[in-house]
C-alpha positions as CSV (number, residue, x, y, z in Angstrom):
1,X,5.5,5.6,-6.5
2,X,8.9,4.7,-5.7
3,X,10.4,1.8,-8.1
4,X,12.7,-0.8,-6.8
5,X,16.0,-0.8,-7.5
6,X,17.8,-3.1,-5.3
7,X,17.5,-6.9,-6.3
8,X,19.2,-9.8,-5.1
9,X,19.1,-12.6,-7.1
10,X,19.5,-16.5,-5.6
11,X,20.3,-18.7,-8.7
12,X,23.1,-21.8,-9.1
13,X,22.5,-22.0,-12.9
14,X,25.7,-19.9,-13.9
15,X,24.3,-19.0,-17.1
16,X,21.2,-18.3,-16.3
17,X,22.4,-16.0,-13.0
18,X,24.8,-14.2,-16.1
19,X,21.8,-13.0,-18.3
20,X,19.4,-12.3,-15.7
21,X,22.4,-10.0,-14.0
22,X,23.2,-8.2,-17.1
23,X,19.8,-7.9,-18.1
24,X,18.7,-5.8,-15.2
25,X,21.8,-4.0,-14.7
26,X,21.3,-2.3,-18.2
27,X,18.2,-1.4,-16.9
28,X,19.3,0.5,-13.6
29,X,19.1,-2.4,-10.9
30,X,21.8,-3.2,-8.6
31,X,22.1,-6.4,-8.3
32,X,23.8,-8.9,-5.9
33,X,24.0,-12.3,-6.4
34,X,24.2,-15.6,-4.0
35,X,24.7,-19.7,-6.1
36,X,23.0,-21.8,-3.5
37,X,20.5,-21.2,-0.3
38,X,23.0,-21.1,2.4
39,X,24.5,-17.7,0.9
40,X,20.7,-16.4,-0.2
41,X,19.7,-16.8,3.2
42,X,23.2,-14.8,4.7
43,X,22.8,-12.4,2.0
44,X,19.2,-11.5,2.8
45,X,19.0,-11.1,6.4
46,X,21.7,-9.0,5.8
47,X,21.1,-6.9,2.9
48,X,18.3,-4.5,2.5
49,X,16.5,-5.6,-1.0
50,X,13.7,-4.3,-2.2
51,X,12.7,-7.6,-4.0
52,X,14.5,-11.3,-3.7
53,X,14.3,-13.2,-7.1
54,X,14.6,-17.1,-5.5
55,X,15.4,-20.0,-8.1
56,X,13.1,-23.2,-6.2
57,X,16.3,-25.5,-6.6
58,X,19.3,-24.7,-5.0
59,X,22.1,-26.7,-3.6
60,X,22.5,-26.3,0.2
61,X,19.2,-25.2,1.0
62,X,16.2,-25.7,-1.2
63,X,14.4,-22.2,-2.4
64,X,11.4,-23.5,-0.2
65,X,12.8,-24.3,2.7
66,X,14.9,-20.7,2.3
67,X,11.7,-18.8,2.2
68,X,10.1,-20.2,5.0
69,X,12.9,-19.7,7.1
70,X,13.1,-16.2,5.4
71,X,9.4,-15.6,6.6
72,X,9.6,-16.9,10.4
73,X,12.3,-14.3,10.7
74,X,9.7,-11.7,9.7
75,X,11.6,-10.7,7.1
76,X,8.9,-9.5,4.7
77,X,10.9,-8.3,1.7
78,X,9.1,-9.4,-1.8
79,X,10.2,-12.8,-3.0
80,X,10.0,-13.6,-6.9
81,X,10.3,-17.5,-7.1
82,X,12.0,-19.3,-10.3
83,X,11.5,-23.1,-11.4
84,X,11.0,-25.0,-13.4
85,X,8.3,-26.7,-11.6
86,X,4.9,-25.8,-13.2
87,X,2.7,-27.9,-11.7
88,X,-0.3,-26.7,-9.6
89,X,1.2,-28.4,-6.5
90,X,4.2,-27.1,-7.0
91,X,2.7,-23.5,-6.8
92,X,0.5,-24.2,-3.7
93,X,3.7,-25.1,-1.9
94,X,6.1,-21.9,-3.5
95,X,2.8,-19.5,-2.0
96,X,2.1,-21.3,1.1
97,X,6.0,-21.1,1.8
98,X,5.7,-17.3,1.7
99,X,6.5,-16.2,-2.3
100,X,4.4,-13.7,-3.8
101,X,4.5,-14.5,-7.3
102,X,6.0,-17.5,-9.3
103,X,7.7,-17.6,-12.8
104,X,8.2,-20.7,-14.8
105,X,11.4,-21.5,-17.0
106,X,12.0,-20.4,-19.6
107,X,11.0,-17.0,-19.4
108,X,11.2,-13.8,-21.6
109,X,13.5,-11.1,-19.5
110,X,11.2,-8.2,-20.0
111,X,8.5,-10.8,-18.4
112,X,10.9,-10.9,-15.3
113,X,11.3,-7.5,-15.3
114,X,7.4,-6.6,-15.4
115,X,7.3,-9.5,-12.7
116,X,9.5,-7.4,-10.3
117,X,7.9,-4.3,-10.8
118,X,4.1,-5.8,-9.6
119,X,5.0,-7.9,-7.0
120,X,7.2,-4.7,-5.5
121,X,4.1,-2.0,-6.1
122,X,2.0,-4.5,-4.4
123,X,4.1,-5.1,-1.0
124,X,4.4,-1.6,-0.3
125,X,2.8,-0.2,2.6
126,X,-0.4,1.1,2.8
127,X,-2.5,3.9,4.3
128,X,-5.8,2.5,4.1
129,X,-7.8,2.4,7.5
130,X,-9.0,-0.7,8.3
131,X,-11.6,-3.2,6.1
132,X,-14.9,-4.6,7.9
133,X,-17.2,-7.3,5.8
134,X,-19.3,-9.3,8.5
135,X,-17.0,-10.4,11.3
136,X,-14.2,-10.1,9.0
137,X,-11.5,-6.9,9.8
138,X,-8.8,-6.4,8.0
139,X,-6.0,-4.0,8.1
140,X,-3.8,-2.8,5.2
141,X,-1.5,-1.5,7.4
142,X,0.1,-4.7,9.1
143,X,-1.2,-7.3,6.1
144,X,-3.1,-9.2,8.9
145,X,-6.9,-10.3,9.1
146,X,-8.6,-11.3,12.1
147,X,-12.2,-13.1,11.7
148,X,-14.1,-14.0,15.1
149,X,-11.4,-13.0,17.3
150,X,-8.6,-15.7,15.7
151,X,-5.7,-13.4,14.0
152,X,-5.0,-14.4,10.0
153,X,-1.5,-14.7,8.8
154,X,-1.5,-13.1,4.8
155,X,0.8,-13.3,1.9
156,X,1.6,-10.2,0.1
157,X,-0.7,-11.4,-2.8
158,X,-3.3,-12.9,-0.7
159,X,-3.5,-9.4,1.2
160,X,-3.6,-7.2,-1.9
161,X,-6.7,-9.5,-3.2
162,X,-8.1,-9.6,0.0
163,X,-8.0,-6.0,-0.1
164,X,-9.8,-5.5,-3.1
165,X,-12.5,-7.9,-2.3
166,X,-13.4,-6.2,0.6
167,X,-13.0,-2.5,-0.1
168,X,-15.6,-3.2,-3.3
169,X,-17.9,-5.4,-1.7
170,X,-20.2,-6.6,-2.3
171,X,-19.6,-5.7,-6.0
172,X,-17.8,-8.3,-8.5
173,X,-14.5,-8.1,-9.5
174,X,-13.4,-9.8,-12.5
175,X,-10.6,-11.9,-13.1
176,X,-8.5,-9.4,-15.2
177,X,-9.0,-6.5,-12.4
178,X,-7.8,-8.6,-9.5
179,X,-5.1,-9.4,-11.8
180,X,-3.5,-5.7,-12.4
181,X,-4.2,-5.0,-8.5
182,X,-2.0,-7.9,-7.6
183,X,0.4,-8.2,-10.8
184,X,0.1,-5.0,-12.9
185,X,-0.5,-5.0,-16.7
186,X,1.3,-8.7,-16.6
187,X,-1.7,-10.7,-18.4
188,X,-1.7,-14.0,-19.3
189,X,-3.2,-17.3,-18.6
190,X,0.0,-18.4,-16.4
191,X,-1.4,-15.0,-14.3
192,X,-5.3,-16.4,-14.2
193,X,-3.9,-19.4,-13.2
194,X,-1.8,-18.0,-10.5
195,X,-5.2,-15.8,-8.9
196,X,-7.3,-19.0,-8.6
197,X,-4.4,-20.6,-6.9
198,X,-4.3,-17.4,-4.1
199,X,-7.6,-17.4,-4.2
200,X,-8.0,-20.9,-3.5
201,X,-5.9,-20.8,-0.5
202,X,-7.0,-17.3,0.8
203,X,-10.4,-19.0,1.6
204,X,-8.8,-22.0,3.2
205,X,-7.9,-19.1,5.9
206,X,-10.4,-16.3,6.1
207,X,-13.6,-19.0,5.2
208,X,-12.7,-22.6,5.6
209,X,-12.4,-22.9,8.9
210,X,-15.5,-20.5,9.9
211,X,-18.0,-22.5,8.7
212,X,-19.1,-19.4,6.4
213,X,-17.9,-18.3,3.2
214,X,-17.7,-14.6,2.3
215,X,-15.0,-14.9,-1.0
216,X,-17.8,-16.0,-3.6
217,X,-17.1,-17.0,-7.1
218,X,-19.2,-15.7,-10.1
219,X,-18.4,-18.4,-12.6
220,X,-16.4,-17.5,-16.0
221,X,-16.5,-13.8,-14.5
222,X,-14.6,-13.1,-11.2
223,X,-14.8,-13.1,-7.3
224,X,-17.0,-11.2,-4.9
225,X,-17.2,-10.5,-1.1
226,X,-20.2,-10.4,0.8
227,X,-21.6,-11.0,4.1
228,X,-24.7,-13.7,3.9
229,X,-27.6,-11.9,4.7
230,X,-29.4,-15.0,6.0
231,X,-25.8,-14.6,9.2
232,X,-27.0,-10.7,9.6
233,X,-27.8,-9.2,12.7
């Protein structure tokens, strides 16, 4: 699989902006570079990046409000968000914004690096034919779910779990296996965290408002998908 190589990084901390520059320039990246969200925003509609790494404070226009507009543009191009905002909130709004994945300062560069690399694999276009569990479809293809009719918009990371769920259901996936399908061999407990977070908000679309729940949790193992056989028919 093609790796990315093209990066454009959206950071006003000079120094921080200088390491993470050098850092992936020794290791093959071209790299462009915008200090506040007015310029990320220019620079992204017009460059052609294969991943955006998005510091969450930013003069001019906040890293939130950059990605939304970033994502009513259609402009689905991978989005690495940076802050140093760790709280659980804080996360709910980076994802429900449009970023698909979320590092917290300070962070170790080969971390970043490894970062890149997963949430790129994971955006990349699929083959797959279309996924059917109950009256849920979904097609790998355009990221998009419908359920009853009613069309679902998906992050990258909520599609790629998605995905999973449905193409081994009704089997159970643990934590660490929905883990390396959305982030690769990253690990941690930040990356747990981070997959009850998607997960949490991926039923708030495909289940929540239906009235049945199809994304079921197998406590202290993982999540599975299956249609309730008391609905079938």
């Amino acid at each position: 699989m093609k790796e990315p190589r093209s990066v454009l990084l959206v950071e006003d901390q000079r120094d921080i902006a200088a390491n993470i520059w050098d850092f992936l320039e020794r290791r093959g990246y071209h790299v462009d570079h915008a200090f506040d969200g007015e310029a990320g925003m220019a620079a992204a509609l017009r460059g052609n990046f294969d991943v955006i790494v998005l510091d969450l404070g930013l003069p001019r226009l906040d890293g939130l409000e950059l990605c939304r507009r970033l994502r009513e543009t259609d402009q689905r191009t991978p989005v690495l968000m940076l802050t140093a905002r760790d709280t659980l909130d804080d996360k709910l709004r980076g994802f429900a914004e449009g970023a698909d994945d979320y590092l917290v300062k300070p962070f170790a560069m080969r971390e970043l690096e490894a970062r890149i690399r997963a949430v790129y694999r994971r955006c990349q276009p699929s083959t797959d034919a279309p996924l059917v569990v109950g009256d849920l479809r979904y097609d790998p293809k355009t990221l998009r779910a419908t359920r009853r009719g009613h069309s679902i918009e998906l992050t990258r990371a909520q599609s790629a779990i998605l995905h999973q769920l449905m193409l081994h259901s009704p089997q159970v996936l643990t934590h660490q296996s929905l883990i390396v399908a959305v982030w690769g061999d990253v690990g941690g407990d930040a990356t747990v965290a981070a997959l009850h977070t998607h997960v949490y908000e991926l039923r708030k679309l495909v289940d929540r408002p239906f009235g049945e729940a199809l994304i079921l949790s197998v406590r202290g193992v993982g999540y599975r998908m299956e249609k309730d056989r008391w609905h079938d028919g």
